[in-house]
DOVOLUM-419748 format. One record per residue (C-alpha): residue in one letter; residue number from 1; x, y, z. Coordinates in steps of 0.001 Angstrom, whole numbers. Layout:
BEGIN
A; NUM; X; Y; Z
...
END
This chain:
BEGIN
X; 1; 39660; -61113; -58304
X; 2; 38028; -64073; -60269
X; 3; 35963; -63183; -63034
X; 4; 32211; -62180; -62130
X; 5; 33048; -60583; -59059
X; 6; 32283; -56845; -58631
X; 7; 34781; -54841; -56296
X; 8; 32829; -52295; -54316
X; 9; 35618; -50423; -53317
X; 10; 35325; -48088; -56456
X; 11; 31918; -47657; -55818
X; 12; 30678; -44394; -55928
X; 13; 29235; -43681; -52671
X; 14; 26070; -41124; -52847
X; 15; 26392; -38386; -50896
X; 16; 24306; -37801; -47639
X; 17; 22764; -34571; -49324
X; 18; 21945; -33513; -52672
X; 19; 23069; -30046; -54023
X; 20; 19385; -28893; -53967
X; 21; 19155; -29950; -50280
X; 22; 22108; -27951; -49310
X; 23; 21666; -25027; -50956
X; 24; 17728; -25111; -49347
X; 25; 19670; -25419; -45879
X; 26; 21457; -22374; -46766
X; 27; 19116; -20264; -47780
X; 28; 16751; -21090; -45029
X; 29; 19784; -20011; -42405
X; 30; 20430; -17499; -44648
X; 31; 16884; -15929; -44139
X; 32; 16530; -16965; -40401
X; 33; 20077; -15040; -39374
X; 34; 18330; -12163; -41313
X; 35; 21238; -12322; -44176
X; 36; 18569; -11435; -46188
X; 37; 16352; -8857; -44197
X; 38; 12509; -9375; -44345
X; 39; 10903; -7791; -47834
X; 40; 14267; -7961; -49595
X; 41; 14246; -9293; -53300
X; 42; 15835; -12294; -54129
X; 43; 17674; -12180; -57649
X; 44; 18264; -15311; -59372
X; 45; 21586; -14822; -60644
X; 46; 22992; -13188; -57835
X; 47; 21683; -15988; -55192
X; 48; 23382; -18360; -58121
X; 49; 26683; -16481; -57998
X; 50; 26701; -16587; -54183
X; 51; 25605; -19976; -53822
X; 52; 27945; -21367; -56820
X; 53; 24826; -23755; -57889
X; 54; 22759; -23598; -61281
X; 55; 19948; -21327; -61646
X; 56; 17457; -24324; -61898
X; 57; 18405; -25158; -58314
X; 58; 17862; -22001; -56990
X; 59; 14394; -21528; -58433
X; 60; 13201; -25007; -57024
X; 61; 14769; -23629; -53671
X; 62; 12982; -20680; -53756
X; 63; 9515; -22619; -54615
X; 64; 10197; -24914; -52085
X; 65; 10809; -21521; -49692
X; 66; 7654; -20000; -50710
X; 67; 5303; -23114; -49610
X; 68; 7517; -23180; -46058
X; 69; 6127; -19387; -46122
X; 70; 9673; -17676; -45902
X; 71; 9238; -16487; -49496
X; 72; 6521; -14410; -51325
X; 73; 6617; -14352; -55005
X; 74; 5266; -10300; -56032
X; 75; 3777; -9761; -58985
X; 76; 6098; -7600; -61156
X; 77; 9137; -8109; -58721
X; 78; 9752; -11701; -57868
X; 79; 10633; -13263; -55205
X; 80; 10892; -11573; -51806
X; 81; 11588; -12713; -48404
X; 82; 8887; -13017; -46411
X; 83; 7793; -10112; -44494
X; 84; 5515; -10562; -41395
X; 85; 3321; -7927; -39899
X; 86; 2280; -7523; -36533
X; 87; -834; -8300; -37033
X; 88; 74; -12055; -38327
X; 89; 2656; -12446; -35732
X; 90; 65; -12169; -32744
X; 91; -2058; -14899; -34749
X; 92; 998; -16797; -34387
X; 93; 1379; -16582; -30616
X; 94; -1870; -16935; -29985
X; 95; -1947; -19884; -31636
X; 96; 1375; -21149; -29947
X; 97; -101; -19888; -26009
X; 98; -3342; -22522; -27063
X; 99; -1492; -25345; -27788
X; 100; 1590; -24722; -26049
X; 101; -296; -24188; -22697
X; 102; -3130; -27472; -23379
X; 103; 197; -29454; -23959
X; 104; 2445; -28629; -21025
X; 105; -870; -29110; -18619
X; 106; -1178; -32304; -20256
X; 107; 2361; -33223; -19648
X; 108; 1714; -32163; -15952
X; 109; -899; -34542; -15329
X; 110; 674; -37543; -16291
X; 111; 2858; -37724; -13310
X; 112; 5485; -39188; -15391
X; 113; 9445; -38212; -14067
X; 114; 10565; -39398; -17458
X; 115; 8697; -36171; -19057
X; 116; 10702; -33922; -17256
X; 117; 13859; -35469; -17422
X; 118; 13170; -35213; -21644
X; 119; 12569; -31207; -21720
X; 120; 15537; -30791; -19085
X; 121; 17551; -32401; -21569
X; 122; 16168; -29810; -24176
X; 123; 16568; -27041; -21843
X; 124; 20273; -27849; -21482
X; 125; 20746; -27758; -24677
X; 126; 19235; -23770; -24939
X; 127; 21223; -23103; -22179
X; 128; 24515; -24270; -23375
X; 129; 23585; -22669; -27061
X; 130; 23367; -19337; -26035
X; 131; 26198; -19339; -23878
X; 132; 28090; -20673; -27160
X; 133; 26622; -17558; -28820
X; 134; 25233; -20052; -31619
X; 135; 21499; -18715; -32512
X; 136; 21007; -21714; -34831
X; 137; 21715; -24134; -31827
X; 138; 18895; -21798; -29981
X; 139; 16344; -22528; -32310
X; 140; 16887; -26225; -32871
X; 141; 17231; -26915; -29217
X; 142; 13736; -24744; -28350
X; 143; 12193; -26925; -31803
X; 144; 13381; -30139; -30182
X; 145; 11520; -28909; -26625
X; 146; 8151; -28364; -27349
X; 147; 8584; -31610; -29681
X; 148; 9387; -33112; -26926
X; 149; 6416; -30885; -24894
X; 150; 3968; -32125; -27412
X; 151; 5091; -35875; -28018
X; 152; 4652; -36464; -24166
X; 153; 1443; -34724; -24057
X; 154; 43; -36775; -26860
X; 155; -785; -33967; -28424
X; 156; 9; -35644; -31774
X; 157; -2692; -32981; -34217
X; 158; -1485; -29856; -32062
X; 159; 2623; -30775; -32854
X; 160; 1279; -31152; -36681
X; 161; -194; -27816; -36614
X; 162; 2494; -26172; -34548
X; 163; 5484; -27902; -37060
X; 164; 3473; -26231; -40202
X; 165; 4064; -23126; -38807
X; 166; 7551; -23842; -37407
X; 167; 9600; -21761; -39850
X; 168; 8036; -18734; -39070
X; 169; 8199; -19191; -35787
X; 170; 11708; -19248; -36090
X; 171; 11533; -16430; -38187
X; 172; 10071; -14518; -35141
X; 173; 12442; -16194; -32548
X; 174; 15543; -14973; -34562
X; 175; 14083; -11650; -33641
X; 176; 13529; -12208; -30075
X; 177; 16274; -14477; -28849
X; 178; 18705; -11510; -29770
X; 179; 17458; -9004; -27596
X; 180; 18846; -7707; -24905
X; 181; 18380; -10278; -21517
X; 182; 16305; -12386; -23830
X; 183; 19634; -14686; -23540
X; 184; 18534; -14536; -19681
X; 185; 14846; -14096; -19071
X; 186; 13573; -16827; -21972
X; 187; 15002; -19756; -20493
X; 188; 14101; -18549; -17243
X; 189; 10395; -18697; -18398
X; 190; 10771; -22128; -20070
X; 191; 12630; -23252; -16845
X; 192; 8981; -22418; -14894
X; 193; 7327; -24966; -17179
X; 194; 9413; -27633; -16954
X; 195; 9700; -27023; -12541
X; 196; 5887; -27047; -12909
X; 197; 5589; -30562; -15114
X; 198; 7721; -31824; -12700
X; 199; 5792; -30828; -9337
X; 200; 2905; -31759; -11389
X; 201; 1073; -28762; -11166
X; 202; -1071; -28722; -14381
X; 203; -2436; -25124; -14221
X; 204; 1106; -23827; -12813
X; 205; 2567; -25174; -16165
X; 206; -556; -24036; -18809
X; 207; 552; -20921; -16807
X; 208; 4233; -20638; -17104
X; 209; 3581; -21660; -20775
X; 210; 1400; -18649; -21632
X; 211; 3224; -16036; -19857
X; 212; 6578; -17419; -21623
X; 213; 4612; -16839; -25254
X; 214; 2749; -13570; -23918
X; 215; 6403; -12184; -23236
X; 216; 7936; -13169; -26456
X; 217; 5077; -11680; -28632
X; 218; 5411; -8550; -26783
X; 219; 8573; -8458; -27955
X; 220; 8434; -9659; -31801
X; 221; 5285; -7136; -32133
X; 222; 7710; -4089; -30704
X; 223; 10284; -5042; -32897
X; 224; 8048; -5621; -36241
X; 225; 6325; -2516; -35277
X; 226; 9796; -472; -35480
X; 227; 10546; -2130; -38560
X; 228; 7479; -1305; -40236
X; 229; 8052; 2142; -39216
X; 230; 11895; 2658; -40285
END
C-alpha cells in the first residue's frame, strides 16, 4: 500500500441500529405481546438486568415510551405500562370507523385496479401471519394495509392522525387478534373491504370498514371490561 492511502477494510462499519434503538424495539414488543401486562411497574434495574443495557438507556427508552403513550409515569411509583380503559378505547375506534370508512370509500371511487391489487398484497400477508402463529407479523401486515388504505385514498392528514395513535392501536389489536375465531372472522371482514374497492362500490366499502372496527371494539371493550374487573 503506498504511503497516503487509507485501507478501508479495517474500517469499523456502524451498525444498522444503535443499542438505544434496540432495546426501544424490545420493550415496545415486550409491552405489545403483554410481557408486561397493562398497569404493571417498570423497575429500572430490573428492565436493565433483563435487557443487559445501562440504566441511562433504559430511562431514555422509557421517555421515549411514555410520549408513544405505552408508558405512564405515576407520581410516587414510576413508570407503569400503560393501562387503557374502556372508555378511551371506544374513542379510539370511533376515531378509526371515521377515517377508516371516509378512506376505503375514497379508495372505491377511484376506479383504480392497482388499489386493490396493493391491500390484497397486505391482506396476504395477515393471512399467511396468522397461519404462522406470528402476532407481530399480524400487526405489521394490518399497519402496512390501512397505510396502504389511506395512501391510495389520499387521505394524507387522516394516515397522520391515525399513525399518532398507531401504538395503541396495536395495543388493543394484541388483545383482539388472540381471541378465539378472531384468527378467522377479522380477515374475513377486511376481505369485504377490499371485494368492495374492487367492485367499486364506495358505500359497500365505508360499510365493510365500519362493521370490521364496530366488531373489533366490541371485543377490546369486553375484554378491558373483564380486566378492569379481575
Amino acid at each position: 500500500m503506498e504511503s497516503g492511502e487509507q485501507d478501508s477494510t479495517i474500517r469499523i462499519q456502524r451498525p444498522s441500529k444503535t443499542l438505544r434503538e434496540l432495546t426501544l424495539e424490545k420493550m415496545r414488543e415486550a409491552i405489545l405481546n403483554f410481557h408486561f401486562q397493562s398497569g404493571a411497574r417498570l423497575i429500572e434495574r430490573d428492565l436493565c438486568a433483563q435487557l443487559g443495557v445501562s440504566r441511562t438507556i433504559v430511562r431514555e427508552v422509557l421517555r421515549h415510551l411514555e410520549s408513544e403513550g405505552l408508558v405512564t409515569i405515576v407520581p410516587n411509583r414510576g413508570p407503569i405500562v400503560a393501562q387503557t380503559s374502556p372508555e378511551e378505547a371506544w374513542q379510539i375506534y370511533e376515531i378509526r370507523s371515521a377515517l377508516e370508512a371516509m378512506a376505503a370509500k375514497a379508495c372505491a371511487g377511484r376506479d383504480d385496479p392497482q388499489i386493490a391489487a396493493g391491500l390484497q398484497a397486505a391482506m396476504d400477508a395477515i393471512r399467511k401471519a396468522y397461519d404462522d402463529g406470528d402476532s407481530a407479523a399480524v400487526l405489521a401486515a394490518t399497519t402496512e394495509f390501512y397505510r396502504t388504505l389511506f395512501h391510495c385514498a389520499g387521505h394524507d392528514v387522516a394516515w397522520s392522525i391515525v399513525s399518532a395513535l398507531t401504538l395503541r392501536i396495536n395495543h388493543l389489536r394484541s388483545l383482539t387478534i388472540k381471541t378465539k375465531g378472531r384468527s378467522s372472522t377479522g380477515p374475513q371482514e377486511m376481505q369485504a373491504m377490499v371485494d368492495a374497492i374492487r367492485r367499486g362500490d364506495a358505500e359497500g366499502a365505508a360499510a365493510a370498514a365500519q362493521a370490521h372496527v364496530a366488531n373489533a371494539a366490541s371485543i377490546a371493550r369486553k375484554l378491558l371490561e373483564e380486566r378492569s374487573r379481575a
